[in-house]
N, C-alpha and C positions, 0 to 999 in steps of 0.2 A: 466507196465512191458515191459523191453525190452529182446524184442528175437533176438539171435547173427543169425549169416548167415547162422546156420546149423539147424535151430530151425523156423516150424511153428505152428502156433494155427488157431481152429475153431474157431468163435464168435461165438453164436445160441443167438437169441432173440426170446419171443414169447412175442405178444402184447395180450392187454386186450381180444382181440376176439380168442386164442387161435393161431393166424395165425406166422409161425415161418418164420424166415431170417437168413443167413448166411453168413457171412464174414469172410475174410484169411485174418491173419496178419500173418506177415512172414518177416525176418531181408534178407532173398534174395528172392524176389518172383519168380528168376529165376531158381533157383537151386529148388532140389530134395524137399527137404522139403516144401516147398512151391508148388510145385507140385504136391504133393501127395495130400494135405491139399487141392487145387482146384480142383483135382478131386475128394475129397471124396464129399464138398459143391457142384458140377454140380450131383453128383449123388442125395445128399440129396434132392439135390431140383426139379429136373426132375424123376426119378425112384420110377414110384408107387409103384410098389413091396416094394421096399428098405425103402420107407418111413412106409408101413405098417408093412415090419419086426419089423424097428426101435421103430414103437409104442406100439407092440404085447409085445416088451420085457420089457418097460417099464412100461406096466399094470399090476397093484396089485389088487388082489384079497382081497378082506375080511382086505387087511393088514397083509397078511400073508408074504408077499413077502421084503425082504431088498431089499436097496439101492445100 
């Protein structure tokens, strides 16, 4: 996929031990979009809270819960 200069993306990887990583691709990593996109991955990856929200919301109960 390419992304034009106005256009960034997250990566998330989570390896077999459940441990996740994150990477910006971005067509300007100078500009806006790519700056948002790096600071959302320094938050993902340093902000306990933020990473706790992020998993609270992601938990399913029972399987009652969509996608």
């Amino acid at each position: 996929m390419e992304l034009k200069d106005n256009q960034a993306a997250l990566i998330l990887e989570v390896d077999e031990d459940g441990g996740v990583s994150v990477n910006v691709a971005s067509g300007d990593p100078d500009g806006p979009a790519g700056a948002i996109c790096q600071a959302i991955a320094v938050k993902l990856m340093q902000d306990v809270d933020f990473q706790a929200e992020i998993m609270n919301m992601i938990e399913v109960d029972d399987g009652d819960q969509e996608a």
